[in-house]
MIKOL-991313 format. One line per field, with one value per residue: y, x, z of N, C-alpha, C in turn; chain. Coordinates in nm, 3 decimals, decimal comma. Last residue first. Layout:
<torlums>
ny = Y; ... $
nx = X; ... $
nz = Z; ... $
cay = Y; ... $
cax = X; ... $
caz = Z; ... $
cy = Y; ... $
cx = X; ... $
cz = Z; ... $
unit = A; ... $
</torlums>
This chain:
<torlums>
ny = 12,833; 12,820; 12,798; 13,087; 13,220; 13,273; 13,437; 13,336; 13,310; 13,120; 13,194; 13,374; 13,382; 13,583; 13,437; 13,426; 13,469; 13,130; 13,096; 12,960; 12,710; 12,704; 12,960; 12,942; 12,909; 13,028; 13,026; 13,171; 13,481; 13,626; 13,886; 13,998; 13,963; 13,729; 13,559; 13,461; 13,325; 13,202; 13,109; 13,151; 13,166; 13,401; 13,483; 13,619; 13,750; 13,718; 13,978; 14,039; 13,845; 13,978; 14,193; 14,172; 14,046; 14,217; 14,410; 14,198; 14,250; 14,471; 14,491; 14,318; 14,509; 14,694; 14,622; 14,301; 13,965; 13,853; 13,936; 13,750; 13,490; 13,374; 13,527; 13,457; 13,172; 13,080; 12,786; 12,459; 12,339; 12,033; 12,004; 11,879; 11,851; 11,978; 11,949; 12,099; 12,165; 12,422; 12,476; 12,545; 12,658; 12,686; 12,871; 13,114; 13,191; 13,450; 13,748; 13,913; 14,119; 14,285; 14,470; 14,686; 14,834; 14,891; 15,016; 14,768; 14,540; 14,486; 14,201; 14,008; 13,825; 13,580; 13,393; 13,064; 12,760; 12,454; 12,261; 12,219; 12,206; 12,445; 12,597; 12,432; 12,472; 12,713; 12,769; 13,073; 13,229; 13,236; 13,396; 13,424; 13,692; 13,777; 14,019; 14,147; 14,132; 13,861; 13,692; 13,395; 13,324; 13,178; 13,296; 13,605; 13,614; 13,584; 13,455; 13,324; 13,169; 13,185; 13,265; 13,377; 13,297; 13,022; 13,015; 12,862; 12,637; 12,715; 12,456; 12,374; 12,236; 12,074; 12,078; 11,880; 11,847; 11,665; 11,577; 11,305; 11,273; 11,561; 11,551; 11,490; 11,451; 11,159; 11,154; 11,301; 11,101; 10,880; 11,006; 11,065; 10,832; 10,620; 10,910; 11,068; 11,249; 11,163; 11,170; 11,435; 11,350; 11,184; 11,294; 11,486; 11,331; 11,210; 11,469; 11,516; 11,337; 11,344; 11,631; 11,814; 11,777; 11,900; 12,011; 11,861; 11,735; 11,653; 11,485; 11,578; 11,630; 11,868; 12,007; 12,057; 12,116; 12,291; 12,502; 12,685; 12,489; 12,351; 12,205; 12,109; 12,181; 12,178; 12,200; 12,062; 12,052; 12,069; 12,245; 12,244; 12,363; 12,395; 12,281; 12,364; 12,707; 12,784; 12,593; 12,307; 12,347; 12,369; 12,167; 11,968; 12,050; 11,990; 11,710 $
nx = -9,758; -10,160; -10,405; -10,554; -10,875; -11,149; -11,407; -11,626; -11,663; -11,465; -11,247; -10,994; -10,742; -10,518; -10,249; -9,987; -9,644; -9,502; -9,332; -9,006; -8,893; -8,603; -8,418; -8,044; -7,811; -7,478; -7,277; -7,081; -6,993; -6,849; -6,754; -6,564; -6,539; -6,471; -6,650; -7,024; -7,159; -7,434; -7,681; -7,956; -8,166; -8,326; -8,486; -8,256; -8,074; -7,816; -7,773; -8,002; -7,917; -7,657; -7,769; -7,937; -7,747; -7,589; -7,811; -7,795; -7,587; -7,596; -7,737; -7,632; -7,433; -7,537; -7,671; -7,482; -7,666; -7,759; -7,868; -7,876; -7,920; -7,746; -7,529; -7,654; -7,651; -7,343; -7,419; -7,281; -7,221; -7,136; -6,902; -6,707; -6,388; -6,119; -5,941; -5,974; -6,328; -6,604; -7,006; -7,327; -7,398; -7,771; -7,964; -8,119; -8,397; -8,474; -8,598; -8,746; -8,896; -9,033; -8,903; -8,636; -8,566; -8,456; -8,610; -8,697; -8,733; -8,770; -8,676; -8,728; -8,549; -8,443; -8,217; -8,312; -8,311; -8,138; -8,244; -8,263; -8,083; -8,044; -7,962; -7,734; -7,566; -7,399; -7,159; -7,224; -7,518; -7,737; -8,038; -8,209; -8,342; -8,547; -8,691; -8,943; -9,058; -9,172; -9,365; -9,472; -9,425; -9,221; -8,997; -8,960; -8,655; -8,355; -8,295; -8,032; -7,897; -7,556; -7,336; -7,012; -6,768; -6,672; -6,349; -6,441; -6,213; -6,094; -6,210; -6,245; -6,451; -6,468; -6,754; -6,920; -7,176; -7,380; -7,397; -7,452; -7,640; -7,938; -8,287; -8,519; -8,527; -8,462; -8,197; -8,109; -8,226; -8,009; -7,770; -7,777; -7,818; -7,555; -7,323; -7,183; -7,072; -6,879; -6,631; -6,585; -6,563; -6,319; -6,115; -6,111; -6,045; -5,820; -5,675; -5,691; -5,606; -5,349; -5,249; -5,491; -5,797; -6,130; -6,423; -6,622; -6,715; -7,011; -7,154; -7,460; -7,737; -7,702; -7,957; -8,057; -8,410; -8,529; -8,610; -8,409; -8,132; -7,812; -7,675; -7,538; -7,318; -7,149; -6,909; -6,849; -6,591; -6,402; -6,222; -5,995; -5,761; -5,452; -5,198; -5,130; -5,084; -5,090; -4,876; -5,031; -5,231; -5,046; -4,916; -5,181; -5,230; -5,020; -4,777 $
nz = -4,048; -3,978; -4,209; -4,342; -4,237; -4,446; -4,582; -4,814; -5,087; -5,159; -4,951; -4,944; -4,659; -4,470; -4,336; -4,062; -4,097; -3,943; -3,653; -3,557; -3,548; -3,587; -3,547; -3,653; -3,388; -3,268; -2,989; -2,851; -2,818; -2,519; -2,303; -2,082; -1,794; -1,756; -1,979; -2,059; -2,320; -2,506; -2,844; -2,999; -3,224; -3,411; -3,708; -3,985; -4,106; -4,038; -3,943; -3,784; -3,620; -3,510; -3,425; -3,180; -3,015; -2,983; -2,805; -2,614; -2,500; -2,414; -2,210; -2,064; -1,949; -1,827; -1,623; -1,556; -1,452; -1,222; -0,885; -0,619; -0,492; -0,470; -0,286; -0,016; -0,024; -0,219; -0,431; -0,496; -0,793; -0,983; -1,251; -1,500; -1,540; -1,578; -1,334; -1,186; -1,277; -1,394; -1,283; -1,201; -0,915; -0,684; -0,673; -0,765; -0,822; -1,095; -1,168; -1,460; -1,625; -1,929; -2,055; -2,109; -2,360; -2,688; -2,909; -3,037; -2,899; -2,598; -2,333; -2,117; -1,882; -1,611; -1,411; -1,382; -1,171; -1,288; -1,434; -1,699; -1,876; -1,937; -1,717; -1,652; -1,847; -1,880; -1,564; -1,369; -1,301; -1,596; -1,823; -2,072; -2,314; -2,592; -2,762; -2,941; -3,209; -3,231; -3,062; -2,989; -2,706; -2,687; -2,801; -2,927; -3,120; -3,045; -2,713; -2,541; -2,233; -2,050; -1,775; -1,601; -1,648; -1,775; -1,995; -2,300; -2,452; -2,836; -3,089; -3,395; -3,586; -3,883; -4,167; -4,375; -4,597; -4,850; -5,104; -4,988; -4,892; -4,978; -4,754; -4,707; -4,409; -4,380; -4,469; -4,211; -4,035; -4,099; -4,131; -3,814; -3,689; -3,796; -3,893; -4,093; -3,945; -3,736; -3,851; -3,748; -3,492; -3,458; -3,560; -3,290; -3,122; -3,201; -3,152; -2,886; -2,739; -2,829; -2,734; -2,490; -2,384; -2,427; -2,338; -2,582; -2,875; -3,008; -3,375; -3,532; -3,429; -3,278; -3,478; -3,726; -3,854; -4,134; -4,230; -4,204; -4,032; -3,937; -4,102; -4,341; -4,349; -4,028; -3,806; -3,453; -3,219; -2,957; -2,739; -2,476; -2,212; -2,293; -2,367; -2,614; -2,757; -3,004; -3,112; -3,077; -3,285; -3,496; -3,491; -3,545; -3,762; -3,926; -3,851 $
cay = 12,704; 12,868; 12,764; 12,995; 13,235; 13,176; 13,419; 13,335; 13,466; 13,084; 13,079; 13,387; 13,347; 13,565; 13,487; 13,418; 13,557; 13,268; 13,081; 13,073; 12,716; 12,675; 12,936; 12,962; 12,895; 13,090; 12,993; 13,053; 13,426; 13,548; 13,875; 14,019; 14,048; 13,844; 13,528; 13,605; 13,315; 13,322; 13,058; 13,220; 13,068; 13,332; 13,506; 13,542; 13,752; 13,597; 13,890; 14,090; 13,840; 13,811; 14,216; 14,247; 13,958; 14,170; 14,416; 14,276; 14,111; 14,462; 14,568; 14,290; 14,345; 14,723; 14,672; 14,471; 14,050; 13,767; 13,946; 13,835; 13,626; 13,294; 13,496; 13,619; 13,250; 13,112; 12,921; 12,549; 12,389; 12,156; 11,988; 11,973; 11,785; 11,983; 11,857; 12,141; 12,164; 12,306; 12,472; 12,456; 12,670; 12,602; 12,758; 13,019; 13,189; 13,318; 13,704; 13,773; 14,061; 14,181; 14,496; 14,610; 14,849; 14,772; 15,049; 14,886; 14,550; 14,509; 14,292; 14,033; 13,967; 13,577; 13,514; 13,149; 12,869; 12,593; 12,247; 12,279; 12,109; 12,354; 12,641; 12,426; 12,352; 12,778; 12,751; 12,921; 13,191; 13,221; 13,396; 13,384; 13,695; 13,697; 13,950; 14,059; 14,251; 13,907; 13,788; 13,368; 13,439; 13,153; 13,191; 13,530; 13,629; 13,665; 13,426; 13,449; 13,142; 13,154; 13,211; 13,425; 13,321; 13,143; 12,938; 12,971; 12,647; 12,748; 12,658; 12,365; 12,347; 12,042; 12,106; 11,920; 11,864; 11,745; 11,751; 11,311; 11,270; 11,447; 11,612; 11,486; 11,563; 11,217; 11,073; 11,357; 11,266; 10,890; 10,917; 11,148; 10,868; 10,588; 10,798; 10,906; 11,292; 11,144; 11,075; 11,413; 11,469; 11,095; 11,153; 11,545; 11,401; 11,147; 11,342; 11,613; 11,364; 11,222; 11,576; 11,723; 11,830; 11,829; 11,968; 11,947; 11,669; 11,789; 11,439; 11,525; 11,500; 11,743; 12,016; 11,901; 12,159; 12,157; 12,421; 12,748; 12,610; 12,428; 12,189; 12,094; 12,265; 12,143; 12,313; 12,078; 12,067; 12,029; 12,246; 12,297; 12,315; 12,460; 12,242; 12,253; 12,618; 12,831; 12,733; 12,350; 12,320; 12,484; 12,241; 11,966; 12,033; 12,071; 11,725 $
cax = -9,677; -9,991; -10,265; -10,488; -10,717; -11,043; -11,264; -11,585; -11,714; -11,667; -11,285; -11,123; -10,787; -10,656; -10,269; -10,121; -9,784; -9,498; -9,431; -9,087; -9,009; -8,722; -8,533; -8,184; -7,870; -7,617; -7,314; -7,070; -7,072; -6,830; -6,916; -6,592; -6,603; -6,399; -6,582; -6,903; -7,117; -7,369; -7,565; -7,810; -8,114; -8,187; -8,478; -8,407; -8,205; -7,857; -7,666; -7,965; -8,021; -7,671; -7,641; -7,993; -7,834; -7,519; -7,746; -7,948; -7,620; -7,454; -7,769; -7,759; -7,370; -7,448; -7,727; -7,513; -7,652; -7,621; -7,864; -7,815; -8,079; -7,821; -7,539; -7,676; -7,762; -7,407; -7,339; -7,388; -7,110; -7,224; -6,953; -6,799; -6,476; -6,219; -5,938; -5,893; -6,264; -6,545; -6,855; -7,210; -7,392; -7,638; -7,858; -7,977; -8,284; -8,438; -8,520; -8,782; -8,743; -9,029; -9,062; -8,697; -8,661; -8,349; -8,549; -8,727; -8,594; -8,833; -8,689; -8,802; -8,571; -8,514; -8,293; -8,266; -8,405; -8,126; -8,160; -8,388; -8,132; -8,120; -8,082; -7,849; -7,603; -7,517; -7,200; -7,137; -7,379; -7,700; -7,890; -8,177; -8,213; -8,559; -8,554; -8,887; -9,037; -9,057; -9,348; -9,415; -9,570; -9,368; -9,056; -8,998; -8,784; -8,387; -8,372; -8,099; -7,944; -7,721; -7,370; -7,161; -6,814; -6,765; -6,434; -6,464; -6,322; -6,046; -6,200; -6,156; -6,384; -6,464; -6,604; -6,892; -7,013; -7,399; -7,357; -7,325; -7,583; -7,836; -8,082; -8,470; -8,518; -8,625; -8,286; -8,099; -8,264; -8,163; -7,787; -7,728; -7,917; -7,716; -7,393; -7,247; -7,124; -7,005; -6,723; -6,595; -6,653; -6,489; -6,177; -6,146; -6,187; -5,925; -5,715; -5,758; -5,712; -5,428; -5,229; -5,342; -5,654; -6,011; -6,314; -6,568; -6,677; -6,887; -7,099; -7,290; -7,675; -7,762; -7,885; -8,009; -8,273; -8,537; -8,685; -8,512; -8,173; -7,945; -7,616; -7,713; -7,374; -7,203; -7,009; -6,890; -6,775; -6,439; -6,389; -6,056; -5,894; -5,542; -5,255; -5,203; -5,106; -5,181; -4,897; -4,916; -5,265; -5,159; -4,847; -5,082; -5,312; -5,079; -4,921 $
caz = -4,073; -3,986; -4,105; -4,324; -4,150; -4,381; -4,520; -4,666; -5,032; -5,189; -5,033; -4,945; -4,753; -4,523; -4,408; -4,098; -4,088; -4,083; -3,686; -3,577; -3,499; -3,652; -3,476; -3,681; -3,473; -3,306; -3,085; -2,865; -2,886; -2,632; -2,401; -2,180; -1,804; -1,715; -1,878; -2,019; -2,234; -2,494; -2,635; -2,926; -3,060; -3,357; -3,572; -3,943; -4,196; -4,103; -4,068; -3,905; -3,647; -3,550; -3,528; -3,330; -3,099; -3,057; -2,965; -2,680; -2,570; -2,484; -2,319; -2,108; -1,983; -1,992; -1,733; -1,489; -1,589; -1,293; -1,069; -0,661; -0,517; -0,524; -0,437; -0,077; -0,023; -0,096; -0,403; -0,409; -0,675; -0,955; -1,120; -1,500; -1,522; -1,688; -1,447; -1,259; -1,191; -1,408; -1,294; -1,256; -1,052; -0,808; -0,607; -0,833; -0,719; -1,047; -1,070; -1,315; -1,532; -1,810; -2,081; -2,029; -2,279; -2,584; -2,783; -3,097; -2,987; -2,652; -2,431; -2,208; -1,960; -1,711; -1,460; -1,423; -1,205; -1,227; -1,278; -1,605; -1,835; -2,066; -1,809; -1,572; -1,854; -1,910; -1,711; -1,414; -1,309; -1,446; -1,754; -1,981; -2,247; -2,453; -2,716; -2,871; -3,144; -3,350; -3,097; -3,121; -2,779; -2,622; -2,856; -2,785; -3,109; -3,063; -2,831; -2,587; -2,401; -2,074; -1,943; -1,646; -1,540; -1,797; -1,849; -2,229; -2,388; -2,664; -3,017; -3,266; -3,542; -3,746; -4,080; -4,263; -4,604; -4,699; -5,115; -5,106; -4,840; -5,035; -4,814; -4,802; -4,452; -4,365; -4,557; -4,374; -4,036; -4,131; -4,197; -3,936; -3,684; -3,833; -3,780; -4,136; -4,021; -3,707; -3,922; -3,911; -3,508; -3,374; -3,634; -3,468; -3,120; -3,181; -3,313; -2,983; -2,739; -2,863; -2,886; -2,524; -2,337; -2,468; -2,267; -2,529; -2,778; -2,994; -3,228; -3,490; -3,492; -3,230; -3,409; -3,751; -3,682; -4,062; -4,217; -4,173; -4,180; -3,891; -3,972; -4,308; -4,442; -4,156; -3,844; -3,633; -3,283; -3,117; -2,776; -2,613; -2,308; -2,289; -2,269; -2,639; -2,630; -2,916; -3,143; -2,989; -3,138; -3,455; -3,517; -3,388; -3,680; -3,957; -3,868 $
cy = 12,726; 12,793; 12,813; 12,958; 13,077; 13,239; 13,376; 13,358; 13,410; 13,196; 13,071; 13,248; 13,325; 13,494; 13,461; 13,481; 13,473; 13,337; 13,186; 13,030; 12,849; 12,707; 12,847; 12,899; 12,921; 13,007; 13,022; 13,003; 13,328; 13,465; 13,791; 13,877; 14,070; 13,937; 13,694; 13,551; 13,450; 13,269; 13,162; 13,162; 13,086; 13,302; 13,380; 13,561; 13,692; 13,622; 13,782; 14,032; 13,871; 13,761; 14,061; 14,232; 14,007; 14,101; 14,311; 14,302; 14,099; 14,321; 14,536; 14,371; 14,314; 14,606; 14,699; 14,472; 14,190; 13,913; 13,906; 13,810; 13,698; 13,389; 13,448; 13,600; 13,381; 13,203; 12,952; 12,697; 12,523; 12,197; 12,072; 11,926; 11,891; 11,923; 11,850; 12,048; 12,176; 12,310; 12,396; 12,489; 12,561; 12,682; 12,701; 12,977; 13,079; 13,336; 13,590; 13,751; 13,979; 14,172; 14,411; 14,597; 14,726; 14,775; 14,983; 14,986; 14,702; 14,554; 14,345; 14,156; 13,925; 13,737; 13,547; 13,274; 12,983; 12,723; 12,353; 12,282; 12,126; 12,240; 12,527; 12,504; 12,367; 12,611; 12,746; 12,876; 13,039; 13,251; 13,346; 13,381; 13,593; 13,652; 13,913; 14,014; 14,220; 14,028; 13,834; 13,604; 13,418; 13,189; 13,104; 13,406; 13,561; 13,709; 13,561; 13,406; 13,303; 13,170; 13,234; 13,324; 13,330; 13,126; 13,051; 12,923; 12,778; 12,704; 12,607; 12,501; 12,333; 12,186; 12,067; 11,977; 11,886; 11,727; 11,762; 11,476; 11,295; 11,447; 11,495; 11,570; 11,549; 11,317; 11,165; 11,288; 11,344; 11,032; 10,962; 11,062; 10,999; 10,702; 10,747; 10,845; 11,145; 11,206; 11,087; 11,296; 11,431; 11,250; 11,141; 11,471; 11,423; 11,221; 11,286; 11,527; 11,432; 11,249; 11,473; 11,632; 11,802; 11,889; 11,864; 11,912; 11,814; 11,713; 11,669; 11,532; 11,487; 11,571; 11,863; 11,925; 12,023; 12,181; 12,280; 12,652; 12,608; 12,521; 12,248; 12,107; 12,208; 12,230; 12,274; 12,200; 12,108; 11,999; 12,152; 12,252; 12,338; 12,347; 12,301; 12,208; 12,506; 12,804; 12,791; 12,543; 12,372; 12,519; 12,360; 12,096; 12,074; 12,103; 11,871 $
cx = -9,585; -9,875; -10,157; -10,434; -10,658; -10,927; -11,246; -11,453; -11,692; -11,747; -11,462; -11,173; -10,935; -10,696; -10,464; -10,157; -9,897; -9,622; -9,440; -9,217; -9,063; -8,864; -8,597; -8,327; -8,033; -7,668; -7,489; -7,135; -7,030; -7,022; -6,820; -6,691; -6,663; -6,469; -6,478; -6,780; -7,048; -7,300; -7,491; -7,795; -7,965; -8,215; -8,373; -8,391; -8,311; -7,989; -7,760; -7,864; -8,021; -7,799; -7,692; -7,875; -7,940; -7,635; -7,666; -7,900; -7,679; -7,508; -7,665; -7,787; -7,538; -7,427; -7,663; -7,623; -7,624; -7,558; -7,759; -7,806; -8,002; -7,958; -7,648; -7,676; -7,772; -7,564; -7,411; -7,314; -7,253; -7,125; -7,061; -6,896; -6,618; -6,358; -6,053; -5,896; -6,153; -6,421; -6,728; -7,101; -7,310; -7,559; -7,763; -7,901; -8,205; -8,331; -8,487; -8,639; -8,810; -8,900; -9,115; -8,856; -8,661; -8,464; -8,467; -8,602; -8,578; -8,711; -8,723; -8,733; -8,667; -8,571; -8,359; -8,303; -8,332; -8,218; -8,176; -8,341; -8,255; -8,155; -8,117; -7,967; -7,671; -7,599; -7,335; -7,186; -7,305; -7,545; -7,811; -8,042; -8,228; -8,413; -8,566; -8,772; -8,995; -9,004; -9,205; -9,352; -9,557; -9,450; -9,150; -9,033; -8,821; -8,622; -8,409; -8,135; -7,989; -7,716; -7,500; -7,221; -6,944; -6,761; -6,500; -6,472; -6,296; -6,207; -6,146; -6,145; -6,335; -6,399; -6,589; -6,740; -7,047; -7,213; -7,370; -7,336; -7,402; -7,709; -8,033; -8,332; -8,547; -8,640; -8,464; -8,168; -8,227; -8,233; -7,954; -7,799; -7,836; -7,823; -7,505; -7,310; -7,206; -7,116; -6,861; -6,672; -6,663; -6,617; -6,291; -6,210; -6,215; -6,081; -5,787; -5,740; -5,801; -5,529; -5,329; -5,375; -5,580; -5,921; -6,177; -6,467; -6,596; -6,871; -7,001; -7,259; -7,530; -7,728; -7,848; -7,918; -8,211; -8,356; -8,646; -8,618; -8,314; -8,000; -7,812; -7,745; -7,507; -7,280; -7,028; -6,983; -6,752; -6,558; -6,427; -6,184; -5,931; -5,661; -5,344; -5,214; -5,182; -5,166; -4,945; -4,899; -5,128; -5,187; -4,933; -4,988; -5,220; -5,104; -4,958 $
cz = -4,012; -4,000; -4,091; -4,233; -4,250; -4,312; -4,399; -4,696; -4,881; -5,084; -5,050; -5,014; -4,821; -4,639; -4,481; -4,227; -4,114; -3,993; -3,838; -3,674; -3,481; -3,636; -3,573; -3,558; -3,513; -3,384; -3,121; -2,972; -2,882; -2,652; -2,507; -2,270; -1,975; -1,745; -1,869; -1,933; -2,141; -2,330; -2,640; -2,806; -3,019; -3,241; -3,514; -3,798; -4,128; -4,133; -4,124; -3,983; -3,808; -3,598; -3,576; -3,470; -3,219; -3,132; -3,045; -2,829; -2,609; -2,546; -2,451; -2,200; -2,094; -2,047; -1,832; -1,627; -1,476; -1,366; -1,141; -0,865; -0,623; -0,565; -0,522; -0,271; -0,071; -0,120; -0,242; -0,398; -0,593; -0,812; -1,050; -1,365; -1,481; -1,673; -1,585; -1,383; -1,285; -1,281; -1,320; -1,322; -1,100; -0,904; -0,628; -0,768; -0,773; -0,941; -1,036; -1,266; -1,445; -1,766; -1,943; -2,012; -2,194; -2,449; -2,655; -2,996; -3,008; -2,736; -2,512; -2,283; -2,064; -1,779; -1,557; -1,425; -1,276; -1,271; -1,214; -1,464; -1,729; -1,950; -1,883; -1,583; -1,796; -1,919; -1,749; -1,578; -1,368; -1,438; -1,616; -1,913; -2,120; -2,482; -2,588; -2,845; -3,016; -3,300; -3,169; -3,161; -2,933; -2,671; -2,757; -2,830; -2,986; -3,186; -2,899; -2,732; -2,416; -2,211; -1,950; -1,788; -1,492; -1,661; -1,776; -2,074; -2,321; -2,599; -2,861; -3,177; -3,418; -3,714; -3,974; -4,252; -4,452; -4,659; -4,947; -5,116; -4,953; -4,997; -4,854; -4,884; -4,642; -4,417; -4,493; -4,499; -4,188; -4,113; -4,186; -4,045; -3,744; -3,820; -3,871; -4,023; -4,089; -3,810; -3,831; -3,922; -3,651; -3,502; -3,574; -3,528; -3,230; -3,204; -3,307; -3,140; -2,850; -2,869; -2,880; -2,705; -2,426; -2,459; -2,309; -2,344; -2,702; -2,883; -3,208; -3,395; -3,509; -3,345; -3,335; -3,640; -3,730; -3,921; -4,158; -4,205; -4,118; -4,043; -3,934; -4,187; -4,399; -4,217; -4,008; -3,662; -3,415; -3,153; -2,933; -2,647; -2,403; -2,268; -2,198; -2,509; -2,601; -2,785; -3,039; -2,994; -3,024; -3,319; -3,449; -3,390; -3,537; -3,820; -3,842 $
unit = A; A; A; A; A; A; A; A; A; A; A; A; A; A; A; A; A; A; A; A; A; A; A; A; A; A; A; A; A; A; A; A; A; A; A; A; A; A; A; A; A; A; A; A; A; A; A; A; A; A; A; A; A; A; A; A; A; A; A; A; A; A; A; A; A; A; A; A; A; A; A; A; A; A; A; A; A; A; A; A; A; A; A; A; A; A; A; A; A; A; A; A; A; A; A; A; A; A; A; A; A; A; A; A; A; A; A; A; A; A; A; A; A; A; A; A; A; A; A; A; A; A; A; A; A; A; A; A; A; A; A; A; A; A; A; A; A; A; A; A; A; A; A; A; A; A; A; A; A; A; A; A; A; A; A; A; A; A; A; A; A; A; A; A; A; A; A; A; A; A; A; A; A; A; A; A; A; A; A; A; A; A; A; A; A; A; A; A; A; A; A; A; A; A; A; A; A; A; A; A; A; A; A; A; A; A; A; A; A; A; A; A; A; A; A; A; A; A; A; A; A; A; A; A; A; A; A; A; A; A; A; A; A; A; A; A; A; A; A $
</torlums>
């Protein structure tokens, strides 16, 4: 098997990561995050067939299936891959938006960041550091300081745990200034490839900066636009 040949290649007693990457995966009108299955932390040959078979057909769940019927995508052109990556064991993680998506501002890069992995930003567990950036000049416009009690971490067995840091750690800045400036740009690079504003995961282990993953912002707002109707002007809606 192909597959296993690969897996062994690399070292098949690594962790690994299997997640999809479809053609209706994320676009600029509809998030189909979330509808296939990723199964992360996988050890060893069984595990990893399995995961693969669980990730491909989760392309037919019931709730795939109906999000692409609401969408109006046709399930017969929606394709998927499965990708298989090394897990990062971060030392450093968080999100980065490359528009603010509070203010809706486009001149904007918002950088969250803790230690350990980046699960106690989404899940709200862990107060995070928090930047504002300004793109024009990389500038620090805002910084907030989250105390970061927690981080979460894996053990030997891949299991994902919280783990109290000590008080001094818990004040102490996740990001140096090169580390933050260094993620400022990539997210002007990942912006610029894809033409729109970006939800970026980002991790650091050793010191070096992996992209985990980028998808489109739905929820950027268009320009407002004047409309004259019967000598008044209107603000259209925004969409």
């Amino acid at each position: 098997h192909e597959l296993l040949k690969l897996a062994e290649a690399k070292g098949n007693e690594v962790f690994v990561a299997v997640r999809s990457s479809a053609t209706t995966e994320d676009l600029s009108t509809a998030s189909f995050a979330g509808q296939q299955e990723t199964f992360l932390n996988i050890k060893g040959n069984d595990m990893l067939l399995t995961a693969v078979k669980k990730c491909w057909a989760s392309l037919f769940t019931a709730r795939a299936i109906y999000y692409r019927s609401k969408k109006g995508f046709s399930h017969e052109t929606s394709y998927i891959a499965v990708v298989v990556q090394r897990m990062v064991n971060y030392d450093k993680s968080g999100v980065m938006f490359t528009v603010n998506p509070i203010t809706n501002n486009k001149e904007a890069i918002v950088i969250e960041s803790v230690f350990g992995l980046g699960e106690g930003i989404v899940s709200g567990t862990i107060e995070p550091d928090s930047y504002v950036i300004q793109k024009k000049n990389l500038n620090v416009v805002k910084r907030r300081l989250g105390l970061k009690k927690l981080a979460f971490v894996k053990d030997e067995e891949g299991h994902t745990i919280k783990k109290e840091l000590p008080e001094a750690k818990q004040k102490e800045e996740v990001l140096t200034l090169a580390e933050f400036k260094s993620l400022a740009n990539y997210g002007l690079e990942i912006e610029e490839h894809y033409k729109w504003p970006q939800d970026i995961e980002w991790a650091i282990e050793k010191g070096k900066i992996y992209i985990v993953q980028s998808r489109t912002v739905t929820t950027v707002e268009k320009e407002a636009k004047k409309v004259e109707v019967k000598g008044k002007v209107l603000i259209e809606g925004l969409a």
